[in-house]
N, C-alpha and C positions, 0 to 999 in steps of 0.2 A: 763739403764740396762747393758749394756756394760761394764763401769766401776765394777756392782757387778759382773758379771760372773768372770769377769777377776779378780778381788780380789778373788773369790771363789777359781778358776780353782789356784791361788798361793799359798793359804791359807791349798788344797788339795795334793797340792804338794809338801810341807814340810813338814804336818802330818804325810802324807804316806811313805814318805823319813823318816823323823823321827822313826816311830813306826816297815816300815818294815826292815830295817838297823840295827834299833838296837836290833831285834831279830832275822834276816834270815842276815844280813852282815858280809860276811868276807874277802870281798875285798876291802881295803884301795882306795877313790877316789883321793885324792890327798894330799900331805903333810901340805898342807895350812890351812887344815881343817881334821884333823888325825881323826875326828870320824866320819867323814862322807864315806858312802862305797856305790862300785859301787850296789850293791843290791838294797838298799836304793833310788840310784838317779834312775833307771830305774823304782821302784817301782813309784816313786812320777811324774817324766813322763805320765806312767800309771792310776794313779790319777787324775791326769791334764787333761790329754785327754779324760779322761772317764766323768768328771762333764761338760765340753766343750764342748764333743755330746749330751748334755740332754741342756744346753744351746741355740748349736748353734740351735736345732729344736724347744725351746722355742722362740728366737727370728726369727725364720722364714731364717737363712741363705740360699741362696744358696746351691744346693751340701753338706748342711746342716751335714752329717752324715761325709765326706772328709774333713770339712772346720774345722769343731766344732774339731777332732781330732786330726787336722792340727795343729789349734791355741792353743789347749790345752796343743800339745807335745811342741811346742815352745816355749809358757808363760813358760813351766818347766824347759826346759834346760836355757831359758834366765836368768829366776829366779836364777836360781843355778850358772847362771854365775855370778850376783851379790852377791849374798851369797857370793861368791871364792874371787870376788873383795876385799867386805868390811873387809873378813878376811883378805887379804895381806896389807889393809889399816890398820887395829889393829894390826897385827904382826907386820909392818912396825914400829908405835906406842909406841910397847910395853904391850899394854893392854889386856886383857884379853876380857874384854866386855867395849860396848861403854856406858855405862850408867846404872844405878840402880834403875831407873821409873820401869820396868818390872822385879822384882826381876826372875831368872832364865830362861831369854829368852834370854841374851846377852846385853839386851841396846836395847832402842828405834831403834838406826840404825840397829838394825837385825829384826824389825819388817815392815823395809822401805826400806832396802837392795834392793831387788828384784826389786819395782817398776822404780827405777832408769832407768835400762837397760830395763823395760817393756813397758814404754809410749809411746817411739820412734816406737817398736814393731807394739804396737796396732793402733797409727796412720795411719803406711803403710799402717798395714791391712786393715784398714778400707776405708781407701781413694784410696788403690789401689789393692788389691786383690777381697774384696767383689764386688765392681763397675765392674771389670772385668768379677766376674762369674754370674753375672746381680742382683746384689745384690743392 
């Protein structure tokens, strides 16, 4: 169950960054990735944490309502750190996109970007945040 939320809560978070960015964005997030705007990443934040608390009281967390918006906002920003990553790896590159399996998403590695920096995340969480709040 863990693993879907957690794909959900990323999958909601670059929707919502997607769709709210590119019609309420007008502030440039970083040069790395020119179309991505701070509107957009606080949107998709907002996304994250919002399917996280319908989660975390699905799976019974802890503090459930603190915890689920907790991990939600962090699966986001983590997410977007990999996103930032894999683009300095392409810029680095040359490339525009890593691949052509997914016409118009970037390449398979923009569909895997996020999980990179997320696993590590969720392990802690799990093994050491939930256990602490008697989870």
């Amino acid at each position: 169950m863990l693993v879907f939320w957690t794909w959900l809560a990323e999958a909601f978070a670059d929707i919502g960054a997607f769709f709210f960015g590119r019609y309420f964005g007008r502030n440039k997030l970083s040069p790395i990735s020119p179309k991505k705007t701070v509107e957009g990443a606080v949107a998709g934040f907002t996304f994250s944490g919002s399917i996280m608390l319908v989660g975390a009281y699905l799976m019974g967390w802890p503090s459930w309502f603190a915890t689920g918006i907790l991990y939600g906002i962090t699966i986001g920003v983590v997410g977007l750190m990999g996103d930032l990553t894999a683009s300095l790896f392409k810029r680095d590159a040359g490339v525009k996109d890593s691949g052509n399996i997914i016409p118009g998403h970037g390449g398979i590695l923009d569909r895997a970007d996020s999980y990179v920096l997320i696993a590590p995340l969720v392990y802690y969480f799990v093994t050491l945040v939930l256990p602490a709040l008697g989870g």
